[in-house]
N, C-alpha and C positions, 0 to 999 in steps of 0.2 A: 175624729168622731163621726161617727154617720148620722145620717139625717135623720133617722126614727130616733135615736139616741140624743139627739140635739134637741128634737123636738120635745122627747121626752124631758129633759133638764130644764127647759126652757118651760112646760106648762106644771112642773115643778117647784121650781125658784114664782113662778105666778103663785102656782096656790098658797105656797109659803107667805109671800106678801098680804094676801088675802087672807089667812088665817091671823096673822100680823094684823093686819087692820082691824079684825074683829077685835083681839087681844090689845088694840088702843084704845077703840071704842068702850069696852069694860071697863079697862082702868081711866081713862077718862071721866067715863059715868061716875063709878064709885066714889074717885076724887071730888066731882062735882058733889055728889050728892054724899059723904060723909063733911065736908069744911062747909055746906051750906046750913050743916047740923049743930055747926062751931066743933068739928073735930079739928085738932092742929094739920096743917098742908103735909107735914110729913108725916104723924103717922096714919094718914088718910094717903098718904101715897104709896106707904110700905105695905097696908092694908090692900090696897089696890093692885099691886105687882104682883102680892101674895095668888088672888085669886087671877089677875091676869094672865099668870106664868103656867096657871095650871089650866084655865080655857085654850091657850095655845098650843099648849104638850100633847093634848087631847084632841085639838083638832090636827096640828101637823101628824100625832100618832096615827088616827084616823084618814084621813084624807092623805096628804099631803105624802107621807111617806108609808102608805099603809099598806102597799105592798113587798115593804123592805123583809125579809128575813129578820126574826128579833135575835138578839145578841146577850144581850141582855134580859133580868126580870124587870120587872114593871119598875120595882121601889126603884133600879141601880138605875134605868133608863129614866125615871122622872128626876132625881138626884142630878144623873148628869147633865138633863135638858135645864134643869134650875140652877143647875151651876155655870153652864153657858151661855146664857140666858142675863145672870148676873154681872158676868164676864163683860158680853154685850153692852148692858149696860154702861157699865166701868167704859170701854171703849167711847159708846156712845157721847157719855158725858166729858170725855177727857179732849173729843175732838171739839168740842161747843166751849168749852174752857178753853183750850189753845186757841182757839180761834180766834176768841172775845180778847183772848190776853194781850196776842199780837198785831192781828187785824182791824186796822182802824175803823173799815167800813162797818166789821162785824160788833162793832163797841155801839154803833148809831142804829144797824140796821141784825140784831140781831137772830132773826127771824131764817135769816140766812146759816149762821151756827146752827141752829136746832138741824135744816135740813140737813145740812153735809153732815152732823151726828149722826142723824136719823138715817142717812143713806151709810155709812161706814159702819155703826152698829147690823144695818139689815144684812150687808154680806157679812158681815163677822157671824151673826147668828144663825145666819143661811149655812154658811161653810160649815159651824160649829155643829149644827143638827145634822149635819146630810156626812159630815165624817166620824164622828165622834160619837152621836145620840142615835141616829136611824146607820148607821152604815150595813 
């Protein structure tokens, strides 16, 4: 890979994080502020994903891969990013449960599962956008 191509991947995979982080901050919020309403934690978090998944699409559509050639229509591209997306999730949650399950540290000090979810889910959804959603 050459180095303007490297570079490019690399401030890439950044913006992706950074739209990512917006997209916690939303569902974050939302969560906060729907269970602070007395909404139930879950579906104040389904609510939350719902509108996060889609501040994300739109910002990675925009920024993050907005120079990609589109492939897709809009509806097939948001479907796929919401399904990889979910995907992700699945992933994320399944390494934070394996962890907790086997990992004695991570039974005490769980905070450590979320990360390494949180890191395994980002490439999953990184990879899942950049081949599959934006290619």
């Amino acid at each position: 890979m050459a180095v303007g191509q490297l570079l490019s991947a690399r401030r890439q995979f950044l913006a992706f994080a950074a739209v990512g982080t917006a997209g916690f901050l939303v569902d974050a919020g939302i969560v906060q502020g729907l269970t602070t309403s007395g909404v139930n934690a879950i579906a104040a978090q389904l609510a939350a994903f719902a509108v996060a998944v889609c501040v994300t699409w739109l910002g990675n559509r925009s920024w993050t891969f907005g120079q990609r050639t589109r492939r897709h229509s809009v509806a097939q591209e948001w479907v796929l990013y919401v399904s990889a997306n979910t995907l992700g999730w699945l992933v994320n949650n399944g390494v934070y449960i394996a962890l907790v399950l086997t990992v004695p540290l991570m039974v005490h000090q769980p905070v450590w599962a979320v990360a390494a979810g949180s890191l395994v889910g980002l490439f999953f959804n990184y990879t899942a956008a950049r081949r599959v959603v934006f290619r």
